[in-house]
Every structure is written in C-alpha cells, then in structure tokens.
C-alpha positions in Angstrom: 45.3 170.9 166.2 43.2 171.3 169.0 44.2 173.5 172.1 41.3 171.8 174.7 43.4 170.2 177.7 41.2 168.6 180.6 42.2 169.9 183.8 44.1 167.5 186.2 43.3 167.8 190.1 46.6 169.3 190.4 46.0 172.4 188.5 43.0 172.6 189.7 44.5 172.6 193.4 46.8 175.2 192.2 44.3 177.3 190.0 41.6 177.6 192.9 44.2 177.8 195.5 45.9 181.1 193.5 42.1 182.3 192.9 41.4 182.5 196.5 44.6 184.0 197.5 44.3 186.4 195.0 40.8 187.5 195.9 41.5 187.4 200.0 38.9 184.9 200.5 38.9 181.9 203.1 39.4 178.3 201.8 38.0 175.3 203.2 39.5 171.9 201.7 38.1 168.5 202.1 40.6 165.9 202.6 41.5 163.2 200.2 43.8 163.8 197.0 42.5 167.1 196.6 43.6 168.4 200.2 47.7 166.9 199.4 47.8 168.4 196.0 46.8 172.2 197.5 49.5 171.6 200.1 51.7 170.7 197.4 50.9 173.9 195.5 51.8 176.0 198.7 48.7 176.3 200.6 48.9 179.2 202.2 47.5 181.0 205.9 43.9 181.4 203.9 43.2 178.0 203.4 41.6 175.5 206.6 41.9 171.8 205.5 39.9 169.2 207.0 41.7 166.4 206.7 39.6 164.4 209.8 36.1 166.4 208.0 34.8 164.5 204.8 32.3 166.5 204.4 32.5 169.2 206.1 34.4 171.9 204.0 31.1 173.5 202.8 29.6 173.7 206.2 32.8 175.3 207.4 33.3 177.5 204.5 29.5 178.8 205.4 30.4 179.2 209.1 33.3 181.5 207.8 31.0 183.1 205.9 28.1 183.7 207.8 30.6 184.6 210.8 33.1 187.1 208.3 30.0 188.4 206.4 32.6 188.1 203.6 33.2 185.6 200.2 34.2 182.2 201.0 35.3 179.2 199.1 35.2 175.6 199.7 37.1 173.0 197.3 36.3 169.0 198.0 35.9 166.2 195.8 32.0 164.8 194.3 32.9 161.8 197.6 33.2 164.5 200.3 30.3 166.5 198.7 27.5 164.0 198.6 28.4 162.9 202.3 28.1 167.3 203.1 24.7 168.0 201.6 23.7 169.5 204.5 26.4 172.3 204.6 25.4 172.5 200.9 21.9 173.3 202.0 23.3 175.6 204.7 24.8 177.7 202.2 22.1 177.5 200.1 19.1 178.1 202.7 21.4 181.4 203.6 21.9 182.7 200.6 26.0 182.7 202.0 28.5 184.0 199.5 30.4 180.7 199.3 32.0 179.7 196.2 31.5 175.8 196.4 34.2 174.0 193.9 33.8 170.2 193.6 35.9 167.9 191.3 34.5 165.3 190.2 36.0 162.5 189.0 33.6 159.6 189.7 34.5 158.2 193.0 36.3 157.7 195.9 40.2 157.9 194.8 41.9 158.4 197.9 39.8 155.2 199.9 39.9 152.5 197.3 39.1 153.8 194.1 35.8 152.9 194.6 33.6 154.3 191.6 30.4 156.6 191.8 29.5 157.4 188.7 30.9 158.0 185.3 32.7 161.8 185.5 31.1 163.4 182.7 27.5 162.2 183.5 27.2 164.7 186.1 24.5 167.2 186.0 24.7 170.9 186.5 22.8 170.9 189.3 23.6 173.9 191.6 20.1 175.6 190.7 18.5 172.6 191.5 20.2 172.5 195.4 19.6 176.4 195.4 22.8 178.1 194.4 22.5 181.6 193.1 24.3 180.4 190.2 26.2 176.8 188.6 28.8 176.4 186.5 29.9 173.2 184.8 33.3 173.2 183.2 36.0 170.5 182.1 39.1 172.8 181.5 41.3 175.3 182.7 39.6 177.8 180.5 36.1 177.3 181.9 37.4 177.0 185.3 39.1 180.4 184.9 35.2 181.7 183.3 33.6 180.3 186.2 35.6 181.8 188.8 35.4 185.1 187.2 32.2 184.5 187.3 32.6 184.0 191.1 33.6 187.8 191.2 31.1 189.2 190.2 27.9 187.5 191.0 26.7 187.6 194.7 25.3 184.4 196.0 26.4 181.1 196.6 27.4 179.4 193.1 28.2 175.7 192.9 30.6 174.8 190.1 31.3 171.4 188.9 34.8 171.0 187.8 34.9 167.2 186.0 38.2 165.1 186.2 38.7 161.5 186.1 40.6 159.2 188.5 43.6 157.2 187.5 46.2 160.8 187.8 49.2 160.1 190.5 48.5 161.5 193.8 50.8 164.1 195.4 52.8 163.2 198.4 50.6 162.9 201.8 50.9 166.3 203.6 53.3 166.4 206.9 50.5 169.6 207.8 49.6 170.2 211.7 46.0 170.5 212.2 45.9 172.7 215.0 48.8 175.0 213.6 47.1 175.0 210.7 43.9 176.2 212.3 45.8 178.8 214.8 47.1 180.4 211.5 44.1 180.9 209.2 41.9 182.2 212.4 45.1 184.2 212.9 44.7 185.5 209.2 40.7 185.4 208.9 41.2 187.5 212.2 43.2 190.5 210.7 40.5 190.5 207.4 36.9 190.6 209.6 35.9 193.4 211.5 35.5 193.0 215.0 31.8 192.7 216.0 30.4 196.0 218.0 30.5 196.1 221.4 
C-alpha cells in the first residue's frame, strides 16, 4: 500500500504557515481560498494578507525583504501569481531572499472556478523567471524538502506546490485589514534593526 497523499490547500495553509512561524520570517498571503484557510489554521502576527491585493503578495513580501534585509515568504495561488509577475521579477531582479510558494490547482477557485490549465502540466519554471532555485512538489513530503531547502539556500526560490480545485473552502475570514497590518508592522518592527541614524 502506497503511503503518497497529495497535499490539500488546507495543509498546505497550515504547513507553510507553521514553516514561517517557526523560522521568524514575514508572510505575505494573497487572498482567495488560500488566504481563509491560513486564517483558519491560526494565522498569526507574522503573516500580512492581502485580501483587496491579487497579486501583490510577492511584491510585498520583497518590499519586506528588501526593507528587513531578512528572509521573507509569500504564499498565493497560480491566479494571484500570473496577475503579480512583476513582484516576481522584483524579487528576482534583486536577488531578495523571498521564498515564493504558489499552489496551483489550475484556476481561479475562489471567482468562478474558472479553469487555467490542467494542475499537473505546470512547469518548473523558477530558473526560467530567475529564482536562485525551484522546486516542484505534489506532497507533504516534498513540500517539507523544499522548504528545508528554503533554509538553507540563499536566494529567492520559487516552489510550485500542485493541488487541484474541487476541495471545500474554509469559512470566509471575519480579519481587520488595518488591525491586521498594525500588528505584523508591530511584529516585523521588534525583528528589524532600526536603520542608522
């Protein structure tokens, strides 16, 4: 019997969302499914949503970085990532140390259902935008490689985490934007040096 188990967008939530915490760095989420099932998991004063921003998490995830001088993640879904190639190029063209996870499951879930292409035809293709490094995984087990990974390599690293749509939705989040903004500048604030005077 086989012990391979895709990964579900919930896990996932939960699995970067621990990662992150763990690690003390920064996390931007995009909005959509992904953003309600890391509020569902806990969240926490380390992680900026963007629930207005599809997008924008990797362009605020290299903001943080370029501004923290620190490691940064960013977790969105394949939508919010091809409408925020140009934060993917920022973090590229800087050589930022963002860890850039995207979940791809094909298409736009939370708006319709509206379908992009098939989940496993991705490519790889973090080299190609110019990542440091890429990672392609489908399980729990090569997300956990990839986010060692993460620790050890410097760079910005892209990995693709494949899903597929059709898996229940968490509940919408009750979250306050600006409360939730005050309290991860409040926590980024007490982990980045202050600049010299």
């Amino acid at each position: 019997m086989s012990s391979y188990v895709r990964l579900s967008r919930a896990d996932l939530a939960r699995s970067v969302l621990a990662w992150a915490a763990r690690t003390g760095r920064p996390l931007t989420v995009g909005n959509g499914f992904l953003a309600r099932e890391v509020a569902a998991a806990g969240d926490g004063q380390h992680v900026l949503f963007l629930l207005a921003g599809m997008g924008l998490a990797p362009a605020v995830a290299a903001g943080v970085a370029k501004a923290s001088g620190g490691p940064t993640a960013a977790l969105e879904g394949d939508g919010n990532h091809l409408m925020g190639l140009a934060g993917t190029a920022t973090i590229a063209l800087h050589g930022l140390p963002v860890t850039h996870i995207v979940h791809w499951n094909g298409g736009w879930e939370s708006t319709g259902g509206q379908c992009l292409l098939e989940p496993g035809s991705v490519r790889d293709a973090g080299v190609a935008l110019g990542y440091a490094w890429s990672a392609r995984v489908d399980s729990e087990t090569g997300l956990r490689s990839a986010l060692a990974l993460a620790d050890t390599v410097s760079g910005p690293g892209l990995i693709h985490v494949i899903g597929a749509m059709g898996e229940p939705a968490a509940a919408r989040t009750v979250l306050s934007m600006p409360e939730n903004a005050r309290q991860f500048r409040s926590w980024l604030a007490e982990r980045t040096p202050a600049p010299c005077t």
